[in-house]
N, C-alpha and C positions, 0 to 999 in steps of 0.2 A: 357742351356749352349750354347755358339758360337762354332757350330764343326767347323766353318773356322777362329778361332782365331789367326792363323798363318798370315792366305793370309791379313788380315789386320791388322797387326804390327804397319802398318805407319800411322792409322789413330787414331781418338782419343781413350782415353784410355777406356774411358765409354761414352753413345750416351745421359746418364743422361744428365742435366745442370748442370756446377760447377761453383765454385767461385776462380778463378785464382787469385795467389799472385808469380806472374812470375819469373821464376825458382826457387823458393821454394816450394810450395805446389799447389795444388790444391784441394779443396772439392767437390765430383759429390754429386748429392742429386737423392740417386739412390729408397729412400722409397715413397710408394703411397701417405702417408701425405705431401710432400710435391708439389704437384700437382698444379701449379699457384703463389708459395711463392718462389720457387728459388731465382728470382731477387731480390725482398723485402730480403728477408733473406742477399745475399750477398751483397747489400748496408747497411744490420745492422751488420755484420758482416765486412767489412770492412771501419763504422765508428767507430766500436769499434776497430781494429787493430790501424788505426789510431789516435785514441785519445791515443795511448801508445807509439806511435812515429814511428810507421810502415808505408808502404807504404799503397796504396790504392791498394783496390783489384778490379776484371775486372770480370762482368759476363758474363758465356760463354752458351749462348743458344745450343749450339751443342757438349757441354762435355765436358772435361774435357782434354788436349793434349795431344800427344804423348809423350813417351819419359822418361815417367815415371821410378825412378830407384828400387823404393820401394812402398808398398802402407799398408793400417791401414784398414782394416775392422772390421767388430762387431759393427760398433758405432751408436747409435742414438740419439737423440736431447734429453733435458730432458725441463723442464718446470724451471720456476725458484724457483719453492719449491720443485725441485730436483726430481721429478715423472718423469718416462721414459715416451716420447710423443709413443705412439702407430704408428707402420707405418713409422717411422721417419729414416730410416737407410740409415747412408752415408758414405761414404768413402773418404778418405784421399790418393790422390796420391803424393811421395814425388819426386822432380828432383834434377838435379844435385846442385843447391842453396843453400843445405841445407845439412849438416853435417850428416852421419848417425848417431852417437850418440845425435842429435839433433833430426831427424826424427823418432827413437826408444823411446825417451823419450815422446816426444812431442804426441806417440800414447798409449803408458804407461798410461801415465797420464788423456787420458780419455779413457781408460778402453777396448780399442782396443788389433786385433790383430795382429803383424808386419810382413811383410814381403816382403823379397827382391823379386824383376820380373827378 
């Protein structure tokens, strides 16, 4: 744990890489599998936002921003025949962008756990 998680508030939320969908979410990819695939991952992950009509998402080399109002933990990637990837855990920080009964759901539904910062 950060025992000076105070004195730096203002920096980002996690020092993981995320995948910024600006002032909506954020994804840090804070598990050891994902080691080198951050970036890959959030350009397949923000063509698939956008192939449903969303914006394009931003990878952030240096985590995930400040500011955060809520956040999703528990969660990891799964495989596509639905098998948990090992090592794969990431977190979801949610900003002002986004509805709380939107960011409650939105962490619900993949199988997270929610809570307000």
């Amino acid at each position: 744990a950060d025992a000076d998680a105070d004195a730096d508030a203002d920096t980002d939320m996690s020092s993981a890489p995320g995948c910024d969908l600006t002032g909506g979410y954020c994804q840090a990819y804070v598990g050891a599998a994902w080691a080198g695939q951050e970036e890959a991952n959030c350009a397949a992950t923000s063509d698939l936002v956008q192939s449903e009509g969303g914006p394009a998402m931003t990878y952030l080399a240096d985590g995930c921003p400040a500011g955060a109002t809520s956040q999703c933990t528990g969660l990891l990637a799964t495989y596509e025949d639905g098998s948990v990837a090992p090592n794969s855990d990431f977190i979801i920080y949610f900003y002002t962008g986004i509805s709380v009964a939107d960011a409650q759901s939105t962490c619900d539904s993949q199988g997270g756990t929610y809570s307000s910062m």
